[in-house]
C-alpha positions as YAML, in Angstrom:
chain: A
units: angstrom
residues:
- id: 1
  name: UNK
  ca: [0.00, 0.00, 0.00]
- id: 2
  name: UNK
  ca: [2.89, 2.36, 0.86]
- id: 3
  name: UNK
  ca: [4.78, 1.82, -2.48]
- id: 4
  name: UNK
  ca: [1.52, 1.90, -4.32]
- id: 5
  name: UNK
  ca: [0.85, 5.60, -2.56]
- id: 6
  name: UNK
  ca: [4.42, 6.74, -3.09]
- id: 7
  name: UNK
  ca: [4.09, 6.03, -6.85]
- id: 8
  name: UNK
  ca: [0.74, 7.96, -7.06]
- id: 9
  name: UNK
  ca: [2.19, 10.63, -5.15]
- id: 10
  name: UNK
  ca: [5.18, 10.86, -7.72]
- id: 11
  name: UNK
  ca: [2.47, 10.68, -10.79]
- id: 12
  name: UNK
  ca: [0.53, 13.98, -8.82]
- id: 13
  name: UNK
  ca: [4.15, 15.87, -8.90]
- id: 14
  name: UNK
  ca: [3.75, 15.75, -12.57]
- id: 15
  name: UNK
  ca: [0.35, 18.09, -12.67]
- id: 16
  name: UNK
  ca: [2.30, 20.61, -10.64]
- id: 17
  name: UNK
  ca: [5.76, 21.32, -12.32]
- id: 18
  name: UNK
  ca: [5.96, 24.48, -10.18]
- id: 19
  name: UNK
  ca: [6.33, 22.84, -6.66]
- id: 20
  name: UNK
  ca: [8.66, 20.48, -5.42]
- id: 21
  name: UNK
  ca: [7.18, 17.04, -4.05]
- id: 22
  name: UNK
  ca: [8.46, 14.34, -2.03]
- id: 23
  name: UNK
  ca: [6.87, 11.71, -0.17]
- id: 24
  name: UNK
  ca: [7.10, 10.44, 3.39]
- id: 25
  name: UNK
  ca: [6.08, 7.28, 4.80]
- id: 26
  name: UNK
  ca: [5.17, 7.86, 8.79]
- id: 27
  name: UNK
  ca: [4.77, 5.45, 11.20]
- id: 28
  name: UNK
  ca: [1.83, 6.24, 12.80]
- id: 29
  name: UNK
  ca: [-1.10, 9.47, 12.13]
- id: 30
  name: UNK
  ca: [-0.03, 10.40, 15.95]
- id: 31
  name: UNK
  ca: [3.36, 12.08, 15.75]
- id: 32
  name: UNK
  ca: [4.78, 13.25, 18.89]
- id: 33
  name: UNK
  ca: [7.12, 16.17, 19.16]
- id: 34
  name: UNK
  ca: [10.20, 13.75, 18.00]
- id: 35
  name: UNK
  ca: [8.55, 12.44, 15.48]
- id: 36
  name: UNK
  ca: [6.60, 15.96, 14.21]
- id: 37
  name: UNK
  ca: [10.89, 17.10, 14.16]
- id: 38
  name: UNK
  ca: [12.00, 13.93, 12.40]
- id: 39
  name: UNK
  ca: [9.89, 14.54, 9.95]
- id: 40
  name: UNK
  ca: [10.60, 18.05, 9.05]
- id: 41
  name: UNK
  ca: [14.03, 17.28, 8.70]
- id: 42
  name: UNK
  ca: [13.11, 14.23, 6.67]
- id: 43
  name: UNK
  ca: [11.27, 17.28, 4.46]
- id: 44
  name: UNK
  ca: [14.94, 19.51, 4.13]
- id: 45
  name: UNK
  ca: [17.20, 16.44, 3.15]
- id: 46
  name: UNK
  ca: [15.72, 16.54, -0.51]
- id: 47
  name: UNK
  ca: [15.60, 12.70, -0.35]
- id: 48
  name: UNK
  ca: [12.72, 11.91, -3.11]
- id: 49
  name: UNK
  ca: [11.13, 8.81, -1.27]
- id: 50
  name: UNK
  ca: [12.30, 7.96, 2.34]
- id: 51
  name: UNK
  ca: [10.17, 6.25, 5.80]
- id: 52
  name: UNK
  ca: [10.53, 7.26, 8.99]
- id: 53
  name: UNK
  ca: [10.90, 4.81, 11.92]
- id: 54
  name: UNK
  ca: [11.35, 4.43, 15.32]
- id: 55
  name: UNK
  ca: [14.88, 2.78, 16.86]
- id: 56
  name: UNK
  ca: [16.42, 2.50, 19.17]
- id: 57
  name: UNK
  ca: [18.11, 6.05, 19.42]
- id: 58
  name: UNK
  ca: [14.95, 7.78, 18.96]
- id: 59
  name: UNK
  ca: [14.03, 7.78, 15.03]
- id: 60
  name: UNK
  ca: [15.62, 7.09, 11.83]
- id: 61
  name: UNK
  ca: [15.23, 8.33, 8.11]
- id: 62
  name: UNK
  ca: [15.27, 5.27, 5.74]
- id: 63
  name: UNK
  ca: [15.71, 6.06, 1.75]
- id: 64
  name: UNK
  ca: [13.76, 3.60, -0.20]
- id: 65
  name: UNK
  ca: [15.61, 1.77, -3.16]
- id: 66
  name: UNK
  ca: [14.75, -0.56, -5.84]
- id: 67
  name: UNK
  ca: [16.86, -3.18, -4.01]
- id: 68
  name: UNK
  ca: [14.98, -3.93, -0.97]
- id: 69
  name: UNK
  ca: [13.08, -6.90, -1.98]
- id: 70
  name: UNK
  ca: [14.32, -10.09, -0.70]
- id: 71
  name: UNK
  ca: [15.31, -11.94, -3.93]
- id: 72
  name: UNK
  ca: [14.12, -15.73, -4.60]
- id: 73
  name: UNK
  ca: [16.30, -18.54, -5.59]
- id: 74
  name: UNK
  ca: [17.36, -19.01, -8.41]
- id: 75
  name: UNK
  ca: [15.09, -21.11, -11.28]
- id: 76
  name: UNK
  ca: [17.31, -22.00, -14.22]
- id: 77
  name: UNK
  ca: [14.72, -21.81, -17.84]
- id: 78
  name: UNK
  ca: [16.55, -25.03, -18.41]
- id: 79
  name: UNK
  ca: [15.93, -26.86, -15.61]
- id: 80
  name: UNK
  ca: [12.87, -28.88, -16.32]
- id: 81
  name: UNK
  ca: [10.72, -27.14, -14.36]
- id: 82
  name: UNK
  ca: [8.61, -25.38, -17.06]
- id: 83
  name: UNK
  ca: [5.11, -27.96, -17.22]
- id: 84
  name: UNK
  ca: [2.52, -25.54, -16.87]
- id: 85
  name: UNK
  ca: [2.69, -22.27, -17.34]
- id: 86
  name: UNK
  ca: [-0.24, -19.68, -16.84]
- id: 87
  name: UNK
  ca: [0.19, -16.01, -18.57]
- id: 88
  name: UNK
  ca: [-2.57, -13.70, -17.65]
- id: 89
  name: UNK
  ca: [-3.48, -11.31, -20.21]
- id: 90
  name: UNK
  ca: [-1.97, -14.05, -22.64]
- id: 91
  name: UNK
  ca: [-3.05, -12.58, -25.78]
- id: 92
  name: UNK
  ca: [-1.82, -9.00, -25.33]
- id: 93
  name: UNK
  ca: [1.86, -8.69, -26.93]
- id: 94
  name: UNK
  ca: [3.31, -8.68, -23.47]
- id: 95
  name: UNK
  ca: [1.81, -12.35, -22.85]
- id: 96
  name: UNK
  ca: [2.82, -13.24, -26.30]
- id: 97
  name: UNK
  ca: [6.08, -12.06, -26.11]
- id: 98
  name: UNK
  ca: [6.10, -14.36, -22.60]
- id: 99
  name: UNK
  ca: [4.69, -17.40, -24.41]
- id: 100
  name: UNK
  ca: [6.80, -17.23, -27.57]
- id: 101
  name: UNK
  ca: [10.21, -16.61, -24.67]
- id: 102
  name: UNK
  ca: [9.13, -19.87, -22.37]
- id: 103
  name: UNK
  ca: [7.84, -21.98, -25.23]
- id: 104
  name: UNK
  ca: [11.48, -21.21, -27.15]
- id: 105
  name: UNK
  ca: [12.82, -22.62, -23.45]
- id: 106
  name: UNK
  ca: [10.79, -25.80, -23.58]
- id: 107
  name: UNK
  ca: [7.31, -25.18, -22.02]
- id: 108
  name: UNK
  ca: [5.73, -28.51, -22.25]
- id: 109
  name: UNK
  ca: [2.33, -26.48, -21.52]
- id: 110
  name: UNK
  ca: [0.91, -22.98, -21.79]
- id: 111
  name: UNK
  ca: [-2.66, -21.62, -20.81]
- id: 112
  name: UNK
  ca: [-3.47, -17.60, -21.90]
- id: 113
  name: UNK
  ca: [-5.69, -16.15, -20.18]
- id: 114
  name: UNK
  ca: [-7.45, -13.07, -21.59]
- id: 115
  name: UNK
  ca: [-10.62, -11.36, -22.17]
- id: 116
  name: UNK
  ca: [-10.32, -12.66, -25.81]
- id: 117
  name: UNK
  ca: [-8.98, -15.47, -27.45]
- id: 118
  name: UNK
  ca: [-5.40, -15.23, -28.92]
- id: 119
  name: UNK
  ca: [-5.56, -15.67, -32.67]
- id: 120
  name: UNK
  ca: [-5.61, -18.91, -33.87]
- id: 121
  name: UNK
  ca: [-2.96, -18.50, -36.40]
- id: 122
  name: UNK
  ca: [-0.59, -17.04, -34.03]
- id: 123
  name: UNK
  ca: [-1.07, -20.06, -31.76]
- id: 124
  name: UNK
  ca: [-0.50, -22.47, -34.96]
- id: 125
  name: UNK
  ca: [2.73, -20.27, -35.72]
- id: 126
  name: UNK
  ca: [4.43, -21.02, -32.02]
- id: 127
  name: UNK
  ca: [3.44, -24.71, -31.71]
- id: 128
  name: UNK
  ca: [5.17, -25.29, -35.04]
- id: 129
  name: UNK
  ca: [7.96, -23.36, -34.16]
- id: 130
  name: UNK
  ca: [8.67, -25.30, -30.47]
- id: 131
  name: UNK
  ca: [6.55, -28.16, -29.89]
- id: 132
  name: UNK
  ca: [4.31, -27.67, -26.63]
- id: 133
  name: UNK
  ca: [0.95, -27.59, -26.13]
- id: 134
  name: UNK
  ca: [-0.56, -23.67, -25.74]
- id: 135
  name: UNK
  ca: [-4.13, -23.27, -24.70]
- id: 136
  name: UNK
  ca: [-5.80, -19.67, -25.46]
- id: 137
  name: UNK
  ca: [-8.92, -19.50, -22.95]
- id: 138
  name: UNK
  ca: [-11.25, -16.40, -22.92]
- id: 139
  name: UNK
  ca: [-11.34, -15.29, -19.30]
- id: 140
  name: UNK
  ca: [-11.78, -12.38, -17.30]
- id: 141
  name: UNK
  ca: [-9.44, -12.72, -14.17]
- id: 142
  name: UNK
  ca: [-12.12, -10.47, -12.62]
- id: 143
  name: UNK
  ca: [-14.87, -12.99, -12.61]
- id: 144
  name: UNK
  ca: [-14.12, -15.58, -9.94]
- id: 145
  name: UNK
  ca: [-16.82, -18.04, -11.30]
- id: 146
  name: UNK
  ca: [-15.23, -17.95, -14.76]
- id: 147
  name: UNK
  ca: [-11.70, -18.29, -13.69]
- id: 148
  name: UNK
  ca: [-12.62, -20.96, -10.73]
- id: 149
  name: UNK
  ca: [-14.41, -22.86, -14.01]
- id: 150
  name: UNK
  ca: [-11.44, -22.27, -16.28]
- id: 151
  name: UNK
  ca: [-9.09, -23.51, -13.86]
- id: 152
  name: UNK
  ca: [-10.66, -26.51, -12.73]
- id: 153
  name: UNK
  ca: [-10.43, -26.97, -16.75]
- id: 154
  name: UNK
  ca: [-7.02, -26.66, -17.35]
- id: 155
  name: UNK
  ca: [-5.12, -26.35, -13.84]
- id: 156
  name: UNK
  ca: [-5.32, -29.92, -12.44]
- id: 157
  name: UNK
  ca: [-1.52, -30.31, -12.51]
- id: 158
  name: UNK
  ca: [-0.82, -27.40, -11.02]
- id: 159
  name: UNK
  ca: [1.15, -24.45, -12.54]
- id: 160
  name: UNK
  ca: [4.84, -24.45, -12.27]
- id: 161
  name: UNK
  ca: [4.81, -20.65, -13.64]
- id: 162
  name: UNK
  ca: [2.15, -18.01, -13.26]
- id: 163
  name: UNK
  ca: [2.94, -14.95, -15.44]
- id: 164
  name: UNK
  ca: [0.66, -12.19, -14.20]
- id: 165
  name: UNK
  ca: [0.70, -9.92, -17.91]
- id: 166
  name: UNK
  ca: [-3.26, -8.58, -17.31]
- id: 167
  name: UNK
  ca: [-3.72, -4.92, -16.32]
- id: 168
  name: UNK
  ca: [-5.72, -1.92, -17.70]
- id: 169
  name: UNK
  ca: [-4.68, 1.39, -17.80]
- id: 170
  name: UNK
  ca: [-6.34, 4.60, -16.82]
- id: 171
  name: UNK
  ca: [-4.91, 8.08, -17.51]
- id: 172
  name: UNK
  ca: [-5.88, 11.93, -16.69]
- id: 173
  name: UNK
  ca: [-4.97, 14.55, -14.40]
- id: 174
  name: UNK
  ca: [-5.03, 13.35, -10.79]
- id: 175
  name: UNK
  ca: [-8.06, 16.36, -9.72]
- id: 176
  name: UNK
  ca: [-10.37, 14.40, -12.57]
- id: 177
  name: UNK
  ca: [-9.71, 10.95, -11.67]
- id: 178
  name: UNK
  ca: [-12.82, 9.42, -9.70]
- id: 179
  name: UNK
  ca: [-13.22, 6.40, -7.33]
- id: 180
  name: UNK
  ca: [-14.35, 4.06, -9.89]
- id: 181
  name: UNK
  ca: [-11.68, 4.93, -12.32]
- id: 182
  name: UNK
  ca: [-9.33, 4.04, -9.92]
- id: 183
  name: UNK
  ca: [-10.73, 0.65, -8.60]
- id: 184
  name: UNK
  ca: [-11.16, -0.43, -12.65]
- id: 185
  name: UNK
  ca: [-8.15, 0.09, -13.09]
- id: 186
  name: UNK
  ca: [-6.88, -2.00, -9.87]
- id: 187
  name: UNK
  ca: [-9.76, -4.71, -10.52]
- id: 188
  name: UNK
  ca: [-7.05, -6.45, -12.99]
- id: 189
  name: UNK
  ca: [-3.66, -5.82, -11.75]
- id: 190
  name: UNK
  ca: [-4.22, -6.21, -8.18]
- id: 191
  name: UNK
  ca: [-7.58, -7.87, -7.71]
- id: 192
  name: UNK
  ca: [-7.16, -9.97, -10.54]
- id: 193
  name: UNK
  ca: [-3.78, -11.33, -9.09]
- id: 194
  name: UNK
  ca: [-4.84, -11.97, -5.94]
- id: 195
  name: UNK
  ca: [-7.80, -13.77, -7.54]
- id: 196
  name: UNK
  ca: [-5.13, -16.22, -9.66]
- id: 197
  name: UNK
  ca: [-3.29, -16.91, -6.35]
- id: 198
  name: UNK
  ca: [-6.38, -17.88, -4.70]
- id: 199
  name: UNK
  ca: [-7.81, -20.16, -7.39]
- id: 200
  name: UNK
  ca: [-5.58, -21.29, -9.88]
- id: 201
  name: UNK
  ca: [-3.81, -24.56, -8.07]
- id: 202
  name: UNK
  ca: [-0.06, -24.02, -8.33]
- id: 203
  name: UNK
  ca: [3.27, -26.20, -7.20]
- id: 204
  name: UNK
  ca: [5.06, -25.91, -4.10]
- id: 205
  name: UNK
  ca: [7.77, -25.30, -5.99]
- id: 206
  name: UNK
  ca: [6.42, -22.84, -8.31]
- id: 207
  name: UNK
  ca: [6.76, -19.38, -9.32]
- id: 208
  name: UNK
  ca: [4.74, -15.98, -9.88]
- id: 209
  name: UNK
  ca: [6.25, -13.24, -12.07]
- id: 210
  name: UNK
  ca: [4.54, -9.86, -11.68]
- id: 211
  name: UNK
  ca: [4.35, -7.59, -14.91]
- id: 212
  name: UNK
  ca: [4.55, -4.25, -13.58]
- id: 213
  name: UNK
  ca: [5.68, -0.41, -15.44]
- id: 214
  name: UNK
  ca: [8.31, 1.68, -15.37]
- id: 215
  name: UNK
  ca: [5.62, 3.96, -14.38]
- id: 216
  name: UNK
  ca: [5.45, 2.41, -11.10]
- id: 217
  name: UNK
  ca: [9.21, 3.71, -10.88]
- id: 218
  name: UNK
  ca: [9.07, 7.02, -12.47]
- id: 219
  name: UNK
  ca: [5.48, 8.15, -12.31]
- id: 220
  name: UNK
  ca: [4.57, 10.49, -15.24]
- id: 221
  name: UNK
  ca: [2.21, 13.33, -16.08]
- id: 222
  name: UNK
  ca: [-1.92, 11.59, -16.14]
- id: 223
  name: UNK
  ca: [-0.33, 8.31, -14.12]
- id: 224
  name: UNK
  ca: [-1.69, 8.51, -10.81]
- id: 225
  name: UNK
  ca: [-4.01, 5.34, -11.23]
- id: 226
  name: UNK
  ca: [-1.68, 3.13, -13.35]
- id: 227
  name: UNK
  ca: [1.65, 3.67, -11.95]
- id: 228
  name: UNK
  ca: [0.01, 3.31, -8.20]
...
C-alpha cells in the first residue's frame, strides 16, 4: 500500500511542475514532538522517497531503493521445471512475447488467459515453431466463477509458472480521476492477481512473475491510477 501511494504521489508531482514534491512514509497518524521534528528534517534532506521509523536512538530516516526486496532462488529456464505455465493477459503482446520466450525454453504447456482469445494462427505459428501444447482460454481474471471454471479446466496439474501480464490502464490529471476509475483500473492488476493466487492450483515449488511499469518507478504526467 505504501509503495503503491508513493508512486501515485510521484504521478501527482507531474500536474504541478511548479512545486517540489516528495513523499514520506510515517509510522503512525499520531506524531509526537520527536517524530513531528523527524519529519521536518526528513522534508529539508531533498531525499525523493524515504520512511521514517522508530529505533532504538529515537528515530531514523530510511531512503527507499529498488533493491529492498528479498530476492528468490534461483530457477534455471533449463531446468525442467517449465510444465505448466499460466500467462494472464496471454493474448496481449506482453503475454505473447512471454509465451513465444518460455515456449522457445521448452514449455511442455501454456494456458493464456485473456478477455479474448489469442488468434488462432498465431497459436498455430508457435506450436510449429517449439513443440508444446498452448491453450488460449477467454477469461476475465475479474470474474471468480469464470476463472474458478477455467481452472478446474485446465489447472489440475498445477502451474509451475504463473505470469501475471493482465492490467488496464487509466490516464488523466489526478483532480479528474474518480473512485471508480481508480478501482477499474486496480480490478485487474491487483484484484485480478490476488484472484489467480487464490484459485488457480499451483506447485510448491512454483513461481509468480509480476508484470509491472516503469511507471510504477518514475510516475509520469496523467499516471496517478496506473503507476500506483
Amino acid at each position: 500500500g505504501h509503495v503503491a501511494l508513493a508512486a501515485m504521489h510521484r504521478s501527482i508531482g507531474f500536474d504541478y511542475p511548479e512545486m517540489t514534491f516528495r513523499n514520506l512514509d510515517l509510522p503512525s497518524w499520531e506524531l509526537t514532538p520527536a517524530s513531528g521534528a523527524a519529519a521536518v528534517e526528513a522534508l529539508l534532506t531533498g531525499c525523493g522517497d524515504t520512511a521514517l521509523r522508530e529505533s532504538g536512538t529515537g528515530y531514523a530516516l530510511f531512503e527507499r531503493t529498488m533493491h529492498d526486496a528479498p530476492t528468490a532462488p534461483q530457477w534455471p529456464l533449463d531446468s525442467g521445471l517449465l510444465d505448466d505455465v499460466v500467462i494472464t493477459g496471454g493474448a496481449g503482446a506482453i503475454g505473447l512475447h512471454y509465451a513465444r520466450y518460455l515456449a522457445e525454453h521448452g514449455a511442455r504447456r501454456i494456458v493464456l488467459l485473456s478477455r479474448r482469445a489469442a488468434d488462432a494462427n498465431v497459436l498455430r505459428a508457435l506450436a510449429a515453431e517449439n513443440g508444446g501444447a498452448l491453450v488460449s482460454v477467454s477469461c476475465d481474471i475479474t470474474d471468480p466463477d469464470r476463472l474458478s471454471a477455467v481452472a478446474a479446466e485446465n489447472g489440475a496439474d498445477g502451474a509451475s509458472l504463473i505470469v501475471h501480464a493482465a492490467g488496464r490502464a487509466t490516464f488523466g490529471a489526478a483532480a479528474a480521476l474518480t473512485p471508480a476509475a481508480f478501482a477499474d483500473t486496480f480490478a485487474v492488476k491487483v484484484g485480478g492477481l490476488a484472484r489467480v493466487i487464490q484459485l488457480w492450483p499451483v506447485r510448491p515449488d512454483g513461481r509468480m512473475l509480476l508484470c509491472s511499469s516503469v511507471s510504477g518507478v518514475w510516475g509520469g504526467k496523467g499516471h496517478a491510477a496506473y503507476s500506483a
